[in-house]
C-alpha positions as semicolon CSV with decimal commas, in nm:
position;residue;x (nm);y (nm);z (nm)
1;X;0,000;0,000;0,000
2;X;0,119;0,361;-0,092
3;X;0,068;0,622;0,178
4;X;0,254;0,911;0,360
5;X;0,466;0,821;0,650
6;X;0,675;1,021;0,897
7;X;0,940;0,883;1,075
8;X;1,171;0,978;1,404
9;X;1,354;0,836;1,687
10;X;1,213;0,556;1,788
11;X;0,882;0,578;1,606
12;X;0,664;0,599;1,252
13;X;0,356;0,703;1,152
14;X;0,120;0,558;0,863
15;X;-0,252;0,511;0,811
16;X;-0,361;0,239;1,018
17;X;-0,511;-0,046;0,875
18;X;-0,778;-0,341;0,987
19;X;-0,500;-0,538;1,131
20;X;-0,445;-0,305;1,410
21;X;-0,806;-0,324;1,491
22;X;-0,709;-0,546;1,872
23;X;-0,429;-0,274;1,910
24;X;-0,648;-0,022;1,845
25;X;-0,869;-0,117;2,120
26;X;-0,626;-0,149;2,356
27;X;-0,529;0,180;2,308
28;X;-0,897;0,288;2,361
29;X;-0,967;0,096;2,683
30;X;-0,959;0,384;2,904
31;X;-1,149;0,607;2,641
32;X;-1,521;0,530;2,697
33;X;-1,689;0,666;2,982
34;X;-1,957;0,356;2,998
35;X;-1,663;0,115;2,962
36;X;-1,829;-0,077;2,656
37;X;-1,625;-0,092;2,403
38;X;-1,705;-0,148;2,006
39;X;-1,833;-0,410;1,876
40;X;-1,617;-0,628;1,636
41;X;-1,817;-0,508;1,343
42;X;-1,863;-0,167;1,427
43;X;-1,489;-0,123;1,481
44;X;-1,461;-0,304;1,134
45;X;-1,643;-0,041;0,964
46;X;-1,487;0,250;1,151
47;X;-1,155;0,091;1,041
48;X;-1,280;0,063;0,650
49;X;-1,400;0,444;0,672
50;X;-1,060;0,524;0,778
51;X;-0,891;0,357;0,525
52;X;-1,138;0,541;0,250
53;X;-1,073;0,854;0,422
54;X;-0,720;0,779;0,369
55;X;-0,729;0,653;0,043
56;X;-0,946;0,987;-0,051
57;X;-0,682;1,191;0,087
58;X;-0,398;0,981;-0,137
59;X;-0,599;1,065;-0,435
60;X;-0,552;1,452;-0,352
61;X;-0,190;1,373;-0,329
62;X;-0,138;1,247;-0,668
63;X;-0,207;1,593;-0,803
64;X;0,127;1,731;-0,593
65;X;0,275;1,452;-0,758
66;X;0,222;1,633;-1,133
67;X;0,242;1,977;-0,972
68;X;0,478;2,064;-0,761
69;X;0,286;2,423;-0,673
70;X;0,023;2,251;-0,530
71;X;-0,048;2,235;-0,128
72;X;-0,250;1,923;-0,068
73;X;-0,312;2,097;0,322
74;X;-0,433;2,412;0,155
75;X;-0,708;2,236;-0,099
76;X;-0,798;1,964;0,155
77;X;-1,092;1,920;0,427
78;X;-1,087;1,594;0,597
79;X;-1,016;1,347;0,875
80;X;-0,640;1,242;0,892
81;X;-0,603;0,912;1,080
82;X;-0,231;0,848;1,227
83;X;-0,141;0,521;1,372
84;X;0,190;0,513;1,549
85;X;0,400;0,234;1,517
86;X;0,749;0,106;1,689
87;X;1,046;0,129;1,456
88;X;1,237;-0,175;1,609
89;X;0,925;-0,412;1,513
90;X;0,654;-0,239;1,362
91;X;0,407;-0,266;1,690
92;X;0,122;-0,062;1,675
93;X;0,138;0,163;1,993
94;X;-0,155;0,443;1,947
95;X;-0,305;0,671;1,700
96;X;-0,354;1,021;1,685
97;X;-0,709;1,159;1,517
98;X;-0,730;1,537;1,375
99;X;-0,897;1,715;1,099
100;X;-0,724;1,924;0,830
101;X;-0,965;2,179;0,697
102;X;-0,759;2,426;0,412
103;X;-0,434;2,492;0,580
104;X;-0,519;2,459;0,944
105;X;-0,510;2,183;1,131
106;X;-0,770;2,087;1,455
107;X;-0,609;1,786;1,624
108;X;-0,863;1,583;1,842
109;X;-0,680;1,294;2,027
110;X;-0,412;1,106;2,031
111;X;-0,426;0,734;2,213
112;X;-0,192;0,528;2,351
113;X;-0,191;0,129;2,440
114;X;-0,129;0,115;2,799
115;X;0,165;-0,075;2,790
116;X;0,359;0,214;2,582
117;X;0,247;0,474;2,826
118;X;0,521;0,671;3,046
119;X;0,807;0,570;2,822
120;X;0,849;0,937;2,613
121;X;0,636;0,822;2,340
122;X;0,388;1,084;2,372
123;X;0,658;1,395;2,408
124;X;0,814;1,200;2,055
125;X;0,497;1,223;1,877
126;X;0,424;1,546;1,965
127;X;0,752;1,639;1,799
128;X;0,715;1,431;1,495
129;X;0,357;1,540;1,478
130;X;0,465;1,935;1,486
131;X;0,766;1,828;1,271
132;X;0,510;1,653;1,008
133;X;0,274;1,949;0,978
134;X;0,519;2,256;0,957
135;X;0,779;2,101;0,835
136;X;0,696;1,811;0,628
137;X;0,396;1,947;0,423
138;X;0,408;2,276;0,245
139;X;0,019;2,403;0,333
140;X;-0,070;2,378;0,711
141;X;0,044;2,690;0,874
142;X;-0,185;2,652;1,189
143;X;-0,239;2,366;1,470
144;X;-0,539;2,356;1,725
145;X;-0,474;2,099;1,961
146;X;-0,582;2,024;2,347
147;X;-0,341;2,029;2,569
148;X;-0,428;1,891;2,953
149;X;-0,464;2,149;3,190
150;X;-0,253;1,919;3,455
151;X;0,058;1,769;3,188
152;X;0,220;1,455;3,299
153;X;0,570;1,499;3,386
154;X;0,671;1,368;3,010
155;X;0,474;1,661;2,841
156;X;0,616;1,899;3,058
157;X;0,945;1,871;2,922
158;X;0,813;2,000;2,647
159;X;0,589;2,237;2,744
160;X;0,778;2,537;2,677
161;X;0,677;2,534;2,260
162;X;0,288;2,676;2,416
163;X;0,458;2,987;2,593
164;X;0,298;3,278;2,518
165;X;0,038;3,144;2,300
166;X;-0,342;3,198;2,404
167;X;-0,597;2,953;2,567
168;X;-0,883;2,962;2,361
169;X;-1,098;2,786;2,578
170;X;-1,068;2,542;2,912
171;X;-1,307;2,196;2,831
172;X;-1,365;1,890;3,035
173;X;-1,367;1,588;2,797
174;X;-1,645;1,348;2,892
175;X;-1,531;1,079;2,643
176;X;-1,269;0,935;2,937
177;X;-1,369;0,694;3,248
178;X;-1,146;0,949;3,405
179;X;-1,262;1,304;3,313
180;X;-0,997;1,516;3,204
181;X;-0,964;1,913;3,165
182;X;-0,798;2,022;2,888
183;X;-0,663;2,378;2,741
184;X;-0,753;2,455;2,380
185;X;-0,437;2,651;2,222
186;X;-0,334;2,749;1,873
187;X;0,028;2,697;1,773
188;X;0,160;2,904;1,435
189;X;0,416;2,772;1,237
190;X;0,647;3,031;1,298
191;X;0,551;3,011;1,664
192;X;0,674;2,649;1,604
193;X;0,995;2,788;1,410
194;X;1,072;2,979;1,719
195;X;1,077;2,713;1,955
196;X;1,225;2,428;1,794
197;X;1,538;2,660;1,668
198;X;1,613;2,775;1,980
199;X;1,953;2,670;2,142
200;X;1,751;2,480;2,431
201;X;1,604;2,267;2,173
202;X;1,895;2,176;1,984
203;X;1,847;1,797;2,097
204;X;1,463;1,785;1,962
205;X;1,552;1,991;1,647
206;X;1,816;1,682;1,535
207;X;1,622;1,381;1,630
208;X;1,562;1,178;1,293
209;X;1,319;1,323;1,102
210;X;1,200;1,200;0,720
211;X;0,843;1,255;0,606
212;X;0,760;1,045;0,284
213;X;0,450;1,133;0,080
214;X;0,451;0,820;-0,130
215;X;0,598;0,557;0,046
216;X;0,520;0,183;-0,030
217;X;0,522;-0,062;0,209
């Protein structure tokens, strides 16, 4: 299959596929506030609407193939689906959900399986995700994303990339067994710029870092 992949340290990122669908729901567990999860089928057909989402947003890409002057993130208005995946042994260890809609980017959640959690995955991501958006693709010049109002001690480390930047809104998410407040901020690409060339982030700014619109597994 031909998507886009980033990759980093210790991590990748592709479109997630059927397969993943146990993983998947592992990473969920702790995600719905009744504790019932899916059923098999209707995870099946959430995974085959991702995977047509996908495959709609591929077809967009073909014509930055031909055209060079074309921003896919500028034309496009869709769900982007990210699983995250182990680069040692291709585990699935969470995905990360957002919505690109003409240049800016609204991320929603990102979910990890329990057994990855607490190991700097999430602080990783969130660099390969910023590194994917701003500096990967050409169009996106804009991130909303939810931040929680209480970080664990991993996000905190990298905490500093939100100074300065506004809280749009405070929101308790209902969609945990454990409800969680979260801060609603906007990070700019040059905000982004800022941070990850400063001298303090000299480490973060050369971690491995290839994004790959066509790749073929």
């Amino acid at each position: 299959m031909t998507h886009a992949r980033a990759t980093g340290n210790r991590i990748y990122t592709k479109i997630p596929t059927v397969a993943d669908k146990a993983a998947f729901l592992d990473a969920m567990s702790d995600w719905r506030p009744d504790g019932v999860l899916p059923e098999d089928q209707e995870l099946e057909d959430y995974f085959t609407e991702i995977t047509q989402q996908s495959a709609y947003a591929l077809e967009r890409l073909e014509s930055q193939k031909s055209d060079p002057s074309y921003s896919f993130e500028a034309d496009y208005k869709g769900w982007i689906y990210e699983a995250i995946y182990l680069k040692s042994d291709d585990t699935f260890i969470g995905i990360s959900i957002g919505k690109m809609t003409y240049g800016t980017f609204y991320h929603q959640t990102v979910m990890f399986r329990p057994a990855y959690r607490g190991q700097g995955y999430a602080s990783e991501y969130t660099i390969l995700g910023y590194k994917t958006l701003f500096e990967g693709m050409t169009g996106c010049d804009k991130v909303y994303t939810k931040r929680p109002a209480s970080p664990s001690t991993e996000l905190q480390s990298i905490s500093t990339m939100y100074d300065g930047t506004d809280i749009k809104r405070t929101l308790s998410l209902l969609d945990r067994i454990d409800v969680v407040d979260y801060h609603e901020l906007v990070l700019t690409k040059e905000q982004w710029a800022t941070w990850i060339n400063a001298a303090e982030n000299s480490d973060k700014k050369a971690e491995p870092f290839e994004y790959t619109w066509y790749h073929a597994d």
